[in-house]
N, CA, C and O atoms as CSV, one atom per row, in Angstrom:
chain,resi,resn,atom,element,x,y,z
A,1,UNK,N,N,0.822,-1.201,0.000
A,1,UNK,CA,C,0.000,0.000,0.000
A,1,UNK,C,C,0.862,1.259,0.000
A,1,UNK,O,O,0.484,2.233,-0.651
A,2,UNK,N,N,1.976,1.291,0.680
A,2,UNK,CA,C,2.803,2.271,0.846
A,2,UNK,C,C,3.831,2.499,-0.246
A,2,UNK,O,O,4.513,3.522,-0.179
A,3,UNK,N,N,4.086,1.267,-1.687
A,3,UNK,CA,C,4.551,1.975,-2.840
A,3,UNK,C,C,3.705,2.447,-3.565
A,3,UNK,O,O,4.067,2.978,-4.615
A,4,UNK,N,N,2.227,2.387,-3.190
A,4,UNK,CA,C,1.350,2.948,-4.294
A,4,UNK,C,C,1.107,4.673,-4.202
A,4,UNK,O,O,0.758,5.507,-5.037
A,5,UNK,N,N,1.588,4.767,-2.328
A,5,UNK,CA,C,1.452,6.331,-2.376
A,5,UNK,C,C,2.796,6.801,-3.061
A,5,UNK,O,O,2.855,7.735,-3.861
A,6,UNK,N,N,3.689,6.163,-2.714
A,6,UNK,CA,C,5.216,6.450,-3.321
A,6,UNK,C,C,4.921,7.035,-4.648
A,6,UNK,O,O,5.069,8.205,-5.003
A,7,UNK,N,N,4.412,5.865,-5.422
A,7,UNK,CA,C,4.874,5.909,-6.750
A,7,UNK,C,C,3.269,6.842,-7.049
A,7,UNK,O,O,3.310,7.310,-8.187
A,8,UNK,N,N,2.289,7.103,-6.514
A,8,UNK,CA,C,1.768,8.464,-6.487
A,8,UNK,C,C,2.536,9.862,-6.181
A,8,UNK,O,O,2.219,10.738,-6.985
A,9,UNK,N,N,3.536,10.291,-5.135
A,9,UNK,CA,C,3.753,11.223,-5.091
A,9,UNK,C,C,5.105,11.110,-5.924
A,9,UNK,O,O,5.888,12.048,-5.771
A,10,UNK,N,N,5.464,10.129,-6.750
A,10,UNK,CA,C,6.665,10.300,-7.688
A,10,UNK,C,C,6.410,11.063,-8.770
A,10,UNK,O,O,7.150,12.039,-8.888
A,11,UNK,N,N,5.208,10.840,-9.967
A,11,UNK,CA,C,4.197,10.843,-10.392
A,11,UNK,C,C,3.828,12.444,-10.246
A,11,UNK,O,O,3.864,13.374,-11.052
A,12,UNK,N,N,3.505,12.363,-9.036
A,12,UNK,CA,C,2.506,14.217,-9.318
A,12,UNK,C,C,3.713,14.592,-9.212
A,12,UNK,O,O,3.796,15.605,-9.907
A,13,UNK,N,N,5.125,14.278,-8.553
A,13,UNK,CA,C,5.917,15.622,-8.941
A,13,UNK,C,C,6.691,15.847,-10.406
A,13,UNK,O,O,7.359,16.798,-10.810
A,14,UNK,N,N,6.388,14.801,-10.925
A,14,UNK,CA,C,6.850,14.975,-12.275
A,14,UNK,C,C,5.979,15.836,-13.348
A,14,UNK,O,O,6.428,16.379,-14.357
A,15,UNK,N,N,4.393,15.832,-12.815
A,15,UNK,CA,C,3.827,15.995,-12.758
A,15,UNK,C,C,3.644,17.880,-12.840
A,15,UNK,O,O,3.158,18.557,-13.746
A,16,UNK,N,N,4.054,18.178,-11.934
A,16,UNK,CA,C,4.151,19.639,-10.777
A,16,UNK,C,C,5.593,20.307,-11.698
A,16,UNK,O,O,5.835,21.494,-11.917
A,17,UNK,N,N,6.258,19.296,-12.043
A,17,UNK,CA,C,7.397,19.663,-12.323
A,17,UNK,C,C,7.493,20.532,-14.024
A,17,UNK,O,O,8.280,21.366,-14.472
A,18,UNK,N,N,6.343,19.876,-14.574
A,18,UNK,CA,C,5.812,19.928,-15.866
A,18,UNK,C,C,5.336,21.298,-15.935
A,18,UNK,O,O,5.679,22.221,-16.674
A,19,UNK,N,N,4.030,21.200,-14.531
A,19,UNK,CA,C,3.152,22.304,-14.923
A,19,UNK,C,C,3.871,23.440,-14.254
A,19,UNK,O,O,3.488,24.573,-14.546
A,20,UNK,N,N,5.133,23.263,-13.162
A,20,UNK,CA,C,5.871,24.448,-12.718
A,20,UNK,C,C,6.861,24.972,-13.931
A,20,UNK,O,O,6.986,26.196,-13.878
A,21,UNK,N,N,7.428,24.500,-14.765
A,21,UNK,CA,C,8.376,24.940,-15.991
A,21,UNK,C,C,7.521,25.943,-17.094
A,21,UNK,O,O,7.877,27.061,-17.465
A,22,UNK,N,N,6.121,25.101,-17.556
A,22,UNK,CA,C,5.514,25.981,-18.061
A,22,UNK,C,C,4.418,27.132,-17.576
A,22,UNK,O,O,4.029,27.902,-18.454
A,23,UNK,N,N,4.020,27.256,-16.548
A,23,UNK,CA,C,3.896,28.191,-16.203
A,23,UNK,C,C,5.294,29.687,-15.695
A,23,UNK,O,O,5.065,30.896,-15.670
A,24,UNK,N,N,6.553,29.021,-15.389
A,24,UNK,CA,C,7.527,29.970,-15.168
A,24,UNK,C,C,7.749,30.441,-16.766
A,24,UNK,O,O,7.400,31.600,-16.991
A,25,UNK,N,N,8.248,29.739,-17.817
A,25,UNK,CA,C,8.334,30.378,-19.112
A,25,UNK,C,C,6.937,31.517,-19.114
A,25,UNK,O,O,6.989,32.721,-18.863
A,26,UNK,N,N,5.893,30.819,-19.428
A,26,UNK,CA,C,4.516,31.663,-19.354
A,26,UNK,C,C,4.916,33.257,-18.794
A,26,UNK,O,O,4.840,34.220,-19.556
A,27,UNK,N,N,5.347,33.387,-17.365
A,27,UNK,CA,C,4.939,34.242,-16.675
A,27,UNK,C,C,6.048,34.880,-17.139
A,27,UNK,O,O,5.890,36.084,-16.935
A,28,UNK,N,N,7.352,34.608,-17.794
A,28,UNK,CA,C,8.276,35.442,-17.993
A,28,UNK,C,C,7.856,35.925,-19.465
A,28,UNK,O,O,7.955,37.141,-19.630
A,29,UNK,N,N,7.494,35.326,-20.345
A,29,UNK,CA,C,6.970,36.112,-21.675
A,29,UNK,C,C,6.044,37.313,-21.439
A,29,UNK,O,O,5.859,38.320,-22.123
A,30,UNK,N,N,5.397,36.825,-20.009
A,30,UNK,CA,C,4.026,38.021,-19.865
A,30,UNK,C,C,4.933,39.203,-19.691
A,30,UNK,O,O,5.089,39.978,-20.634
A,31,UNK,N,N,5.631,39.417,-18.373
A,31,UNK,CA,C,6.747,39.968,-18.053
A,31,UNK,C,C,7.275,40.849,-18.952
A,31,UNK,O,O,7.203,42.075,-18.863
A,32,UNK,N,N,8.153,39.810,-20.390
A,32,UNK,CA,C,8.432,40.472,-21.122
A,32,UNK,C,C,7.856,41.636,-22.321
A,32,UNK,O,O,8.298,42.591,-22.961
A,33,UNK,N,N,7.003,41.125,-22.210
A,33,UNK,CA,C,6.102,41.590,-22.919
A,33,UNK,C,C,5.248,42.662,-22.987
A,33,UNK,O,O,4.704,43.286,-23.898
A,34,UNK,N,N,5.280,42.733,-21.295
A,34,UNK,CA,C,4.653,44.364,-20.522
A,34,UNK,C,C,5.662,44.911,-20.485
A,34,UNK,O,O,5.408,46.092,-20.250
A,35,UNK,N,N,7.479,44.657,-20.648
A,35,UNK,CA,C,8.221,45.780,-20.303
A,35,UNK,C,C,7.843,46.392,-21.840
A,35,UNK,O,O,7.843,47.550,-22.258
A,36,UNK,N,N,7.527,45.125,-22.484
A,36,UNK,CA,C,8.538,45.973,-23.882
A,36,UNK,C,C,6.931,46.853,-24.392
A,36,UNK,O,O,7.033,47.721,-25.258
A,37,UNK,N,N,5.831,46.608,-23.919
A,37,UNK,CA,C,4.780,47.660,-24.367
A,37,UNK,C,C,4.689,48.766,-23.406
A,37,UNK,O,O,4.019,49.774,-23.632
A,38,UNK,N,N,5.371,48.574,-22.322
A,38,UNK,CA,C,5.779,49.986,-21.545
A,38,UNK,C,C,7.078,50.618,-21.825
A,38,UNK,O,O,7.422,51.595,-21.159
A,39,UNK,N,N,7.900,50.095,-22.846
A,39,UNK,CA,C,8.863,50.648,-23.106
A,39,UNK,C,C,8.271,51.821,-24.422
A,39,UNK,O,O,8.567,53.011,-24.524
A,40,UNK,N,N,7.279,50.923,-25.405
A,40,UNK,CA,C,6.727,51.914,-26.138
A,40,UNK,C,C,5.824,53.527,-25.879
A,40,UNK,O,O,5.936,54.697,-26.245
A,41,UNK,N,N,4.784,52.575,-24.892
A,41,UNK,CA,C,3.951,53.706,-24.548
A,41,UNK,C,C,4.482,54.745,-23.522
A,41,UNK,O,O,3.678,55.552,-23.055
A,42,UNK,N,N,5.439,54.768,-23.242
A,42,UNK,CA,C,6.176,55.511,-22.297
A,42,UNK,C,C,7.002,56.235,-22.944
A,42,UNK,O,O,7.227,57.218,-22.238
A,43,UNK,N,N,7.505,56.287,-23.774
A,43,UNK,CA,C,8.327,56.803,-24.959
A,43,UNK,C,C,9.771,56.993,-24.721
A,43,UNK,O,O,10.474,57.796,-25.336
A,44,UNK,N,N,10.154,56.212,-23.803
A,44,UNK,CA,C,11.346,55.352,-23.253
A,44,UNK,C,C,12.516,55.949,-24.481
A,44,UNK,O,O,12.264,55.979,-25.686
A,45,UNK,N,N,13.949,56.443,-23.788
A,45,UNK,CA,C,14.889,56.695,-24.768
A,45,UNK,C,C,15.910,55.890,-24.609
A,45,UNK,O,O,15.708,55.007,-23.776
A,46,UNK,N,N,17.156,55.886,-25.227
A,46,UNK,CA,C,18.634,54.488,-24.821
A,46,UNK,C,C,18.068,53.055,-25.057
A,46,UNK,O,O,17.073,52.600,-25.621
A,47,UNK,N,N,19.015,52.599,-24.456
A,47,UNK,CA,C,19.568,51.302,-24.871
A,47,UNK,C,C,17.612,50.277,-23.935
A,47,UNK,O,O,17.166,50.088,-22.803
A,48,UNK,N,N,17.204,49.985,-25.343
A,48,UNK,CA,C,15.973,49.428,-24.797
A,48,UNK,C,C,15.947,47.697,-24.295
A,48,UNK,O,O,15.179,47.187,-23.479
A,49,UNK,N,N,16.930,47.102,-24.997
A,49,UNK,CA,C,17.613,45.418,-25.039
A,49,UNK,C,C,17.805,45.978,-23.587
A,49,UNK,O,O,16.699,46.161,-23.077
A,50,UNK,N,N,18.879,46.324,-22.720
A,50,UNK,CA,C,19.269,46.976,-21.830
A,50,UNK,C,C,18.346,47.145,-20.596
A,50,UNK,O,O,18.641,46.717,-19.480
A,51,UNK,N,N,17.143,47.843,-20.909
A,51,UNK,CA,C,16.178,48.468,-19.627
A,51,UNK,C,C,15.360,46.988,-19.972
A,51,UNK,O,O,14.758,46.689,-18.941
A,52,UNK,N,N,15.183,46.237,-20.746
A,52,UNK,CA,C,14.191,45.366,-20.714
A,52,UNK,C,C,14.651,44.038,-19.549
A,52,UNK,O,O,14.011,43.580,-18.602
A,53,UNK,N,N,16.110,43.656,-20.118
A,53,UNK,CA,C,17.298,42.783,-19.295
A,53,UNK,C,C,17.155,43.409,-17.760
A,53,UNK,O,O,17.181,42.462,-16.974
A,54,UNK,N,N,17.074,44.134,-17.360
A,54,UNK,CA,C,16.969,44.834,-16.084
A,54,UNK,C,C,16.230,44.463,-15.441
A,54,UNK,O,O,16.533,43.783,-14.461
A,55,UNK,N,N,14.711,44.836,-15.815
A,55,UNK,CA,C,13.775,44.618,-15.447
A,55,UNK,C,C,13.543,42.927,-15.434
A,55,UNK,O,O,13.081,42.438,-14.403
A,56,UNK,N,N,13.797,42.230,-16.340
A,56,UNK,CA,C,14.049,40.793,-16.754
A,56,UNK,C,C,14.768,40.292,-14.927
A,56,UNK,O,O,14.235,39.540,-14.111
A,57,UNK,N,N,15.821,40.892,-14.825
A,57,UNK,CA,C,16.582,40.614,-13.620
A,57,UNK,C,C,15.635,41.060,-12.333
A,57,UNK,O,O,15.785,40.290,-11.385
A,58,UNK,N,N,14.797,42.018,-12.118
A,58,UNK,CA,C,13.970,42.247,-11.204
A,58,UNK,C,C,13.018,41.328,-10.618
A,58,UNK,O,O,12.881,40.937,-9.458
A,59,UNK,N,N,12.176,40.985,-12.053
A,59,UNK,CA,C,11.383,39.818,-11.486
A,59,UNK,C,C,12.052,38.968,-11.364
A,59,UNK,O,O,11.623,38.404,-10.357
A,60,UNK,N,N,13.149,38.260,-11.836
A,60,UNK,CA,C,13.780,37.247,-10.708
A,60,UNK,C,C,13.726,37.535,-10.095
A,60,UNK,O,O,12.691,37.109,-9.582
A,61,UNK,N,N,14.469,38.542,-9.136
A,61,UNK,CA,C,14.143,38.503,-7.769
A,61,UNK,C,C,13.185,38.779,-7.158
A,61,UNK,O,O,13.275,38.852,-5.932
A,62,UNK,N,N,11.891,39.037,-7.845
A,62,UNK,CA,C,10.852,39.530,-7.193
A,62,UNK,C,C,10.219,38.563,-6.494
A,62,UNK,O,O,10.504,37.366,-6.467
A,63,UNK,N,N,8.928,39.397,-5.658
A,63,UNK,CA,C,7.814,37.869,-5.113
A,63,UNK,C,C,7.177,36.865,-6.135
A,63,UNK,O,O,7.161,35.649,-5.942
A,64,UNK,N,N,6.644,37.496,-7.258
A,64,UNK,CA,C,5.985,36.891,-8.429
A,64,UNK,C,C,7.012,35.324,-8.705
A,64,UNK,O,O,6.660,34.165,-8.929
A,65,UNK,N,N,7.965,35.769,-8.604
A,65,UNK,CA,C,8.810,34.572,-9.513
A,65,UNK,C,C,9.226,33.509,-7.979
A,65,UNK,O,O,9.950,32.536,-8.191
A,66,UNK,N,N,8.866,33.698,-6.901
A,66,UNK,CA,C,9.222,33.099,-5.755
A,66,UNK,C,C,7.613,32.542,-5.512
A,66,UNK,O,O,7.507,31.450,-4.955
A,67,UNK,N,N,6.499,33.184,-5.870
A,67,UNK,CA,C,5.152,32.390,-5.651
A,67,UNK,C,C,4.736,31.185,-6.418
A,67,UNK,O,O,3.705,30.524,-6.298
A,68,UNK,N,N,5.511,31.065,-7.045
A,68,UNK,CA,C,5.762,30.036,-8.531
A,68,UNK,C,C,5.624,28.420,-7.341
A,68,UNK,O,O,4.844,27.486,-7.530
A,69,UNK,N,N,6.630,28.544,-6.186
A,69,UNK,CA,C,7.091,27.506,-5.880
A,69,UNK,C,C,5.912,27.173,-5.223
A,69,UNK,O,O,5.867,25.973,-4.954
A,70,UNK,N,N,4.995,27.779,-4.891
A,70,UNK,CA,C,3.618,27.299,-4.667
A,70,UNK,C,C,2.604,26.157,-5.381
A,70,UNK,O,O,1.660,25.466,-4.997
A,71,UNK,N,N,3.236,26.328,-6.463
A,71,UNK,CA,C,2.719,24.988,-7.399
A,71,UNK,C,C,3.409,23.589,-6.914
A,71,UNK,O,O,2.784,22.529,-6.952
A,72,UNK,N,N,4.777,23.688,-6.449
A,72,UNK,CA,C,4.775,22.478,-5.182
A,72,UNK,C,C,4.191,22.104,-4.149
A,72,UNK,O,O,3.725,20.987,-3.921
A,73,UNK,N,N,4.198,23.465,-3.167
A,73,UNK,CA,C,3.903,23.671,-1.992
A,73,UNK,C,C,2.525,22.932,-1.433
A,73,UNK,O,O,2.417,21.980,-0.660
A,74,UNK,N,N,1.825,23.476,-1.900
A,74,UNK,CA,C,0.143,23.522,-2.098
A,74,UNK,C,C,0.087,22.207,-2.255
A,74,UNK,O,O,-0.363,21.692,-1.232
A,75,UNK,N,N,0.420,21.200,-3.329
A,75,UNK,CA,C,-0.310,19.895,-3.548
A,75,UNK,C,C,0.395,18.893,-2.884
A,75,UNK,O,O,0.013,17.723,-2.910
A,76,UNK,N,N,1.728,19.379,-2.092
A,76,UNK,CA,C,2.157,18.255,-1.678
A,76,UNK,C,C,1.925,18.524,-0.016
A,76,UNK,O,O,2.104,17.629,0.811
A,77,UNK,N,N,1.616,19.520,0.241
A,77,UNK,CA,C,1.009,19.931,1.516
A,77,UNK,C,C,-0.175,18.938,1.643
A,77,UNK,O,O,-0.254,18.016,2.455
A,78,UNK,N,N,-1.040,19.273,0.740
A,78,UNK,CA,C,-2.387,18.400,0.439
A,78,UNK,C,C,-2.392,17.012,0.633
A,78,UNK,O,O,-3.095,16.362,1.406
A,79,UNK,N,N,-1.583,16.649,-0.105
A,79,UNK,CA,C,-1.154,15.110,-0.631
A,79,UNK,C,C,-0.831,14.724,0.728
A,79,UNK,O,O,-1.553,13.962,1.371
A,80,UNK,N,N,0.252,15.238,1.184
A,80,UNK,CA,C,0.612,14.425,2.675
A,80,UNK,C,C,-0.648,14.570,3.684
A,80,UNK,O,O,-1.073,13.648,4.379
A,81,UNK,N,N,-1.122,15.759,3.650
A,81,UNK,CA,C,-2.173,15.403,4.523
A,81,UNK,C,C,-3.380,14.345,4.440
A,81,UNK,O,O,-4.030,13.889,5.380
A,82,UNK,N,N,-3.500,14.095,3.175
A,82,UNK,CA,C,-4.449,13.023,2.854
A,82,UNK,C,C,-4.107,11.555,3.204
A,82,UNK,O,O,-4.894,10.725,3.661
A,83,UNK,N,N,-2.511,11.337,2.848
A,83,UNK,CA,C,-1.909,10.304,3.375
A,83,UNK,C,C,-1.967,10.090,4.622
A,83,UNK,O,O,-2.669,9.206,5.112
A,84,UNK,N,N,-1.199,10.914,5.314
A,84,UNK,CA,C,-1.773,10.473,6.910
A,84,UNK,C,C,-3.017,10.626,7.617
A,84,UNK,O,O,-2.956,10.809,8.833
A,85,UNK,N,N,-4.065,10.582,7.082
A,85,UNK,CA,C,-5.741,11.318,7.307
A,85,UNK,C,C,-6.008,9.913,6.963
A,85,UNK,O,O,-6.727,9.319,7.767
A,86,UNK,N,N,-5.463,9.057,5.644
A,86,UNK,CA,C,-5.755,7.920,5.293
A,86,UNK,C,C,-5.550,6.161,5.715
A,86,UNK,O,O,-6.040,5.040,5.586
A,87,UNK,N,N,-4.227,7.087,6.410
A,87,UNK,CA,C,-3.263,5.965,6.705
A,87,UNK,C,C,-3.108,6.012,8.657
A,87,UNK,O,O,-2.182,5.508,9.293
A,88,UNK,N,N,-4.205,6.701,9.188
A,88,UNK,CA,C,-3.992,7.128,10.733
A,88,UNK,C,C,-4.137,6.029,11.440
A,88,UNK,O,O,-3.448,5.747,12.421
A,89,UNK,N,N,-5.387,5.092,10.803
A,89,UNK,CA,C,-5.597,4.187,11.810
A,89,UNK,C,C,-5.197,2.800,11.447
A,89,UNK,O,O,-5.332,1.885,12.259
């Protein structure tokens, strides 16, 4: 009974692992994509490759790109709790 949760939580993290990669690409195109239409409508002067890379480096470090890891967090929080909720008595 206990390789079936195994090879369940092997599974969703490959799983998690899938839907965490494409959602991080996702959120960095969005990213990119608002600098570079605020680079237009702003009427932005210099090196624009430059202010975009910047900003590129910001949201790395920002919260946005650190809430990402929540797509682990959350289901394996879940998951274990179900396991031992399942497995108590």
């Amino acid at each position: 009974m206990i390789i079936g949760w195994i090879r369940l939580a092997f599974f969703a993290l490959i799983g998690l692992t899938v839907v965490y990669f494409v959602t991080a690409i996702y959120s960095r195109s969005v990213r990119r994509e608002n600098l570079e239409k605020r680079w237009v409508r702003e009427g932005l002067e210099g090196d624009r490759d430059g202010w975009i890379e910047a900003g590129m480096k910001a949201y790395d470090r920002g919260l946005k790109r650190r809430l990402l890891w929540l797509i682990y967090i959350i289901p394996m929080v879940a998951f274990t709790v179900v396991f031992f909720w399942v497995n108590w008595d």
